[in-house]
N, C-alpha and C positions, 0 to 999 in steps of 0.2 A: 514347265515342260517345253521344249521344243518344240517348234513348228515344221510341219513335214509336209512337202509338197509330191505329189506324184500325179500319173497320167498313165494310162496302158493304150496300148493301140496294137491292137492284134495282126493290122497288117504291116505292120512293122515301124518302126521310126527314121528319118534320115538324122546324119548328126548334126546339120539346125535347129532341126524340131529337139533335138536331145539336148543340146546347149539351153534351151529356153527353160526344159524343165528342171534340169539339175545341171546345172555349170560350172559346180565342182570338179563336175569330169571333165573338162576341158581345161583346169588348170595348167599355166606354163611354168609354177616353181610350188615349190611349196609354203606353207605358212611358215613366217618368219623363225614362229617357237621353235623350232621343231632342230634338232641338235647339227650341225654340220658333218656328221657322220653318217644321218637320212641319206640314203638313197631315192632320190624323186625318178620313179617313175609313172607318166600321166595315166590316167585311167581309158583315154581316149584311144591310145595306140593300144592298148588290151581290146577293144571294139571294134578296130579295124582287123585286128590277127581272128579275133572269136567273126568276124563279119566274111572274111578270108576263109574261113572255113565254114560255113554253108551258113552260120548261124546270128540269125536275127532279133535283135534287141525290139522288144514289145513293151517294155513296163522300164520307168525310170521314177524313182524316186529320190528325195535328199531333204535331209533334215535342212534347217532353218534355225542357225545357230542365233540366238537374241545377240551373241557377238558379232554384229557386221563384218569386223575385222577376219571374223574366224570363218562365213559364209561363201568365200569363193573357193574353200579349203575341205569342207565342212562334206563329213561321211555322207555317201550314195547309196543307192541300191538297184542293180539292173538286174531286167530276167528277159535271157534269148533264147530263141526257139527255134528248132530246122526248118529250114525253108518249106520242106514236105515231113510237118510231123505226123507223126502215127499216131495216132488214138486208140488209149488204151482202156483198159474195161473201165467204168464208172465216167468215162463221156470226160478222159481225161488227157492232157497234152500233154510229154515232160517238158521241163525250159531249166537252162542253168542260169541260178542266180548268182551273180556275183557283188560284195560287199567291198567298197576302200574308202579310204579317205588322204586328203592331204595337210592335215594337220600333228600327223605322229599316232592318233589315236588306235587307227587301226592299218593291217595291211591290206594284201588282197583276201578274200575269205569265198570259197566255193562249194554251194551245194548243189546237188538238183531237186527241182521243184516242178512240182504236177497242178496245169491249172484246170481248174473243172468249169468247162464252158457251159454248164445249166447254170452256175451260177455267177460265173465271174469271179471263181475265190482261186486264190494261188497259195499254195500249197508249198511247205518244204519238207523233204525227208529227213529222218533226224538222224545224228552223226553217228548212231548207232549201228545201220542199217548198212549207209556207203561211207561215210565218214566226212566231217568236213575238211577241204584241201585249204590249207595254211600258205598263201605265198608272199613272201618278203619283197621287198622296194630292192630287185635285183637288176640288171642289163638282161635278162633271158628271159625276164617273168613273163610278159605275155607272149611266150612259145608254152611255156610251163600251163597259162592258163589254158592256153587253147589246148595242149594234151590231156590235159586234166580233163575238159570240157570233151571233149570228144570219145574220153573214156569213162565219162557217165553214160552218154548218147547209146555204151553199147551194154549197156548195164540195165536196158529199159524189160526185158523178160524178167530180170529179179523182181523190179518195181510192181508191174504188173501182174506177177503172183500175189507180193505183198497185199495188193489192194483186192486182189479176188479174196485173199481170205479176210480179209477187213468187208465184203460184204455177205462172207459165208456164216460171220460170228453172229448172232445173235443177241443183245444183252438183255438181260433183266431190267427190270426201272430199277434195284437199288444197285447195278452196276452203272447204270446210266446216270445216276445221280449222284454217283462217285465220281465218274469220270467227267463231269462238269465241274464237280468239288474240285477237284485235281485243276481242270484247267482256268477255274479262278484266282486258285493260289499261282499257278503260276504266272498269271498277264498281271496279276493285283500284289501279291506276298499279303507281308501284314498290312495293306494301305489298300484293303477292300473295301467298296462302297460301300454307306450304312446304307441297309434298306435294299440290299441285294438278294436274293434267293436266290442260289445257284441253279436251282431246274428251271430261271427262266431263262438259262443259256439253252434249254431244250427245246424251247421253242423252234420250230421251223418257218421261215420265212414264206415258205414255196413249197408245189406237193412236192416233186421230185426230190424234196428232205425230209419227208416225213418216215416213218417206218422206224424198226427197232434192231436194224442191223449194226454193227458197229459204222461202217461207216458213213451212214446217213447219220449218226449222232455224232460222229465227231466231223462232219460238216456243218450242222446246224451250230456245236458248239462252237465251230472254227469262226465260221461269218459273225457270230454274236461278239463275240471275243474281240477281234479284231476289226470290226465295223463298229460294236456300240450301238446306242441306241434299245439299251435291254433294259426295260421299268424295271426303277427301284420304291420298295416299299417306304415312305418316307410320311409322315401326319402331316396335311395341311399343303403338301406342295409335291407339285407330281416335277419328276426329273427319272432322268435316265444316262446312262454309260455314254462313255465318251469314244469317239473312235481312237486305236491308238496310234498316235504321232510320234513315233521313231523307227529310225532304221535298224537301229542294233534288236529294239525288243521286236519290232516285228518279225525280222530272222528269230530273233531265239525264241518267244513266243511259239511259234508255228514248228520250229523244229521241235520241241518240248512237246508240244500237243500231239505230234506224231509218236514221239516217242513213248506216252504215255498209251495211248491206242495200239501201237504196237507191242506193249506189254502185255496186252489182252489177249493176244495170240502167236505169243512168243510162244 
């Protein structure tokens, strides 16, 4: 599996500091592969237009491609935040993420995402909700992302309903214990740890996750999920989950989990 490097910094990052952690985004061409019909547009000038418009880059992530070759190239992931965010019910920030690469694999990809400062977890909405925005290696893209970006920003009262009734829900434990079921299959598929219980994705790290509302479970399940670190049943040798190390599953991960939560009070 890939190696994935990140860093958040809540009061923001300059783009030196952002070069050091993921330098993909500052590529000046693209990877050789990639067909002479790519449109190369850098990730970098998307940061200054989203930077231009009030909004600041706090979290950079990028995989760590085992192909050297392929790692100056190699998928990102940033999440920016208004200068003066609003905090919304559940101790929550929104920030747009946005996903590219310069190898062909991916274009630009934009959701919004809600970070929850008790814990330090970042959160994506799933494309059901607002949808994810699709943009191509065009000359306009980063005007396209900053409208985009700017038209989640006013989308934040839907959000925040969303999430009052994710703490108005109530679950049962065998909906709770579904809805861990659910989110192992989807960070694992068929390539789940032997020796897993899914209710120990129930676990809560911290009181402020404890309780039986939907969305204190689907925080305790999110951090498990995505941090790792959750005993598995094994004879003879104690181990536990791994944090996950990619850009793509961590997007899709996290917007699935919302998704699935949101079905509970759809």
């Amino acid at each position: 599996m890939p190696r994935y490097t990140q860093q958040r910094n809540d009061s923001g990052f300059s783009l030196d500091q952002l070069q050091s952690i993921a330098p993909s985004v500052f590529a000046e061409q693209p990877a050789n592969k990639v067909s002479s019909r790519y449109g190369f547009v850098p990730t970098v000038s998307v940061v200054e237009e989203l930077q231009n418009r009030g909004l600041v880059p706090v979290f950079a992530g990028q995989t760590l491609s085992r192909d050297e070759e392929n790692r100056p190239f190699a998928k990102h992931l940033l999440r920016f935040r208004p200068q003066y965010a609003p905090t919304v019910v559940g101790q929550s920030v929104p920030e747009v993420v946005l996903m590219n690469s310069h190898d062909g694999s991916s274009g630009f990809k934009l959701w919004l995402g809600l970070f929850r400062m008790v814990c330090c977890n970042g959160m994506i909405v799933s494309d059901g909700v607002l949808g994810q925005v699709s943009v191509s290696h065009r000359s306009n893209a980063a005007q396209i992302v900053g409208d985009q970006s700017i038209g989640f920003m006013g989308q934040i009262d839907h959000i925040e309903d969303r999430v009052q009734r994710f703490m108005d829900r109530v679950l049962s434990p065998l909906e709770q214990g579904q809805l861990a079921d659910t989110a192992a299959t989807i960070r694992w598929g068929k390539d789940r740890p032997a020796g897993l219980d899914h209710n120990n994705l129930l676990i809560a790290r911290r009181f402020e996750d404890t309780g039986s509302t939907l969305w204190a479970v689907l925080n305790r399940i999110q951090e498990n999920v995505i941090k790792g670190g959750v005993n598995l049943n094994r004879p003879r040798r104690q181990s536990s989950t791994r944090l996950l190390r990619s850009v793509s599953d961590d997007a899709r991960v996290n917007a699935r989990l919302w998704e699935a939560a949101d079905a509970l009070v759809a």
